[in-house]
C-alpha positions as CSV (number, residue, x, y, z in Angstrom):
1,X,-37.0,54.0,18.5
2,X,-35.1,56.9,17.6
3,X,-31.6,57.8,17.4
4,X,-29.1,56.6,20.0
5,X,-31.5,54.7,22.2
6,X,-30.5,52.4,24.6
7,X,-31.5,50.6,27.6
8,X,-29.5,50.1,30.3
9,X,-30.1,47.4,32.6
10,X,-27.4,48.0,35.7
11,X,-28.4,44.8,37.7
12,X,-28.0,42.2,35.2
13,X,-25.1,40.3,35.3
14,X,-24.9,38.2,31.8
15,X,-24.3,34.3,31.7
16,X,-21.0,34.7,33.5
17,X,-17.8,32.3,33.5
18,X,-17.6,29.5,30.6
19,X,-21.2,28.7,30.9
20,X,-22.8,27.7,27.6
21,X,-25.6,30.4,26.5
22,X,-27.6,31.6,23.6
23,X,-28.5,34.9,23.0
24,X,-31.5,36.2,20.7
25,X,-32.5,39.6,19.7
26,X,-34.9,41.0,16.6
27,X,-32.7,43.9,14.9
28,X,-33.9,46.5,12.6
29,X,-31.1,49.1,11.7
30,X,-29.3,50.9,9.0
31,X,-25.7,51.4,11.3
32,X,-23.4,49.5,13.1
33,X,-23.1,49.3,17.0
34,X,-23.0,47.2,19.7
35,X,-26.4,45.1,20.1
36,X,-25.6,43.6,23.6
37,X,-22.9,43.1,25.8
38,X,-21.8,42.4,29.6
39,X,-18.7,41.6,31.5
40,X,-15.5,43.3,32.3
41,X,-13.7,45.1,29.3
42,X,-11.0,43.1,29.3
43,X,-9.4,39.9,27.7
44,X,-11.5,37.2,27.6
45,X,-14.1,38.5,30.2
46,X,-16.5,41.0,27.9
47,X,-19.0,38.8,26.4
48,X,-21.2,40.9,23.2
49,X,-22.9,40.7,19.9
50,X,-22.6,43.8,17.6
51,X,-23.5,45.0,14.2
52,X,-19.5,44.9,13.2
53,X,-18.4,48.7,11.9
54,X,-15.8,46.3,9.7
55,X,-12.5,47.2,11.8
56,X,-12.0,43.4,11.5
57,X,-14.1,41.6,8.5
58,X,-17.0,43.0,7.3
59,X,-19.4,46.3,8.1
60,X,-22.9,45.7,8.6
61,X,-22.8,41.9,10.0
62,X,-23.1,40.1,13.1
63,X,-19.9,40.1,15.3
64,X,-20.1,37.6,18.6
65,X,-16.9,38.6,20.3
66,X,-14.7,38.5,24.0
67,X,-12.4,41.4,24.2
68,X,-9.4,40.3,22.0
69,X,-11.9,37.0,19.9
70,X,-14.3,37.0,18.0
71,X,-16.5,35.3,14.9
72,X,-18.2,36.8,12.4
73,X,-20.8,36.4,10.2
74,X,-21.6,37.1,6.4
75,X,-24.9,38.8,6.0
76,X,-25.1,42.5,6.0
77,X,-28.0,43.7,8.3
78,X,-28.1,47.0,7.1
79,X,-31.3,47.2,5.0
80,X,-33.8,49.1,7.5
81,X,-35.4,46.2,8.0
82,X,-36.1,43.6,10.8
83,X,-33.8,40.4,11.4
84,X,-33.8,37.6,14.2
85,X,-30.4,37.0,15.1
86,X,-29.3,34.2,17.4
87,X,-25.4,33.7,18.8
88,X,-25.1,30.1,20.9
89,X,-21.9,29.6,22.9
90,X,-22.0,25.7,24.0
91,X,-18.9,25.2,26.5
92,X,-17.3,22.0,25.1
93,X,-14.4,22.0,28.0
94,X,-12.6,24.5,25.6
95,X,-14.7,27.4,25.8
96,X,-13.8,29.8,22.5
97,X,-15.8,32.0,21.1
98,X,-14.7,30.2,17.7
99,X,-16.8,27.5,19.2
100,X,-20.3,30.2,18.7
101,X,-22.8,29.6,16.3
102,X,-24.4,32.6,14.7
103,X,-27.8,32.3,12.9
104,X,-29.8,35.1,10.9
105,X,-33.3,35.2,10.4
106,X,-33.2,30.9,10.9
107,X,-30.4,30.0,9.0
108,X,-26.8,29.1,9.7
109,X,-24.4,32.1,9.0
110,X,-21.4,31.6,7.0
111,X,-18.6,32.8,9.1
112,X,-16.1,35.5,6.9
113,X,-13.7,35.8,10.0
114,X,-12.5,34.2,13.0
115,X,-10.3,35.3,15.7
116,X,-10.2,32.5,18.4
117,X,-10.2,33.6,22.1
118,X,-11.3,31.7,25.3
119,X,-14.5,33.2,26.9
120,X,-14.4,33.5,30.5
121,X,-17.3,36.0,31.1
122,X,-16.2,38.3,34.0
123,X,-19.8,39.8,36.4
124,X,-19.2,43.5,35.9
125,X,-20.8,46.6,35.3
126,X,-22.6,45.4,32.6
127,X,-25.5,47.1,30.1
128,X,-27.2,45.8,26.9
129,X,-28.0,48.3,24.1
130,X,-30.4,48.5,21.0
131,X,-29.3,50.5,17.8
């Protein structure tokens, strides 16, 4: 891939609502940027995973987030070289993204932050991206 490549995929709609869902992805970069995302771009209805720029916790590592919540993770991914990354929301009847679970390359991440916001995944124009 080269720089800024993305793909765009205008008819999918995400795992919408409070539904409980897991998202995977293999990452192999050297910047920050959004990794995924779909929903509405407002409070509690964008649903993403980004390499976090550190505006809130640390540059270089996993960010699951809804506009205005979010949880991060520990390990920077910034090393040029390739990482599985897994984020798994499970709806308990309180769904908040402080509930996700982020793993890298198979093991549990230690969270460094936590903003906690309740998910409520909006269908939207919506678009996943690779950095």
């Amino acid at each position: 891939m080269g720089t800024n490549d993305f793909v765009e995929v205008s008819s999918y709609t995400g795992v919408t609502g409070t539904n409980s869902r897991t998202v995977e992805l293999w990452v192999k970069t050297s910047n920050t940027g959004t990794l995924t995302m779909w929903g509405a771009n407002t409070i509690r209805q964008k649903f993403g995973i980004r390499i976090n720029n550190g505006s809130y916790g640390a540059p270089g590592v996993i960010k699951a987030e809804v506009n205005s919540g979010y949880k991060i993770g520990s390990t920077d991914l910034r090393d040029g070289e390739w990482h599985h990354v897994a984020v798994t929301f499970f709806n308990d009847g309180t769904p908040n993204i402080a509930d996700s679970i982020i793993y890298v390359d198979g093991e549990l991440e230690i969270i460094s932050d936590s903003l906690p916001m309740d998910v409520n995944t909006c269908k939207f124009s919506q678009c996943c991206y690779w950095i």
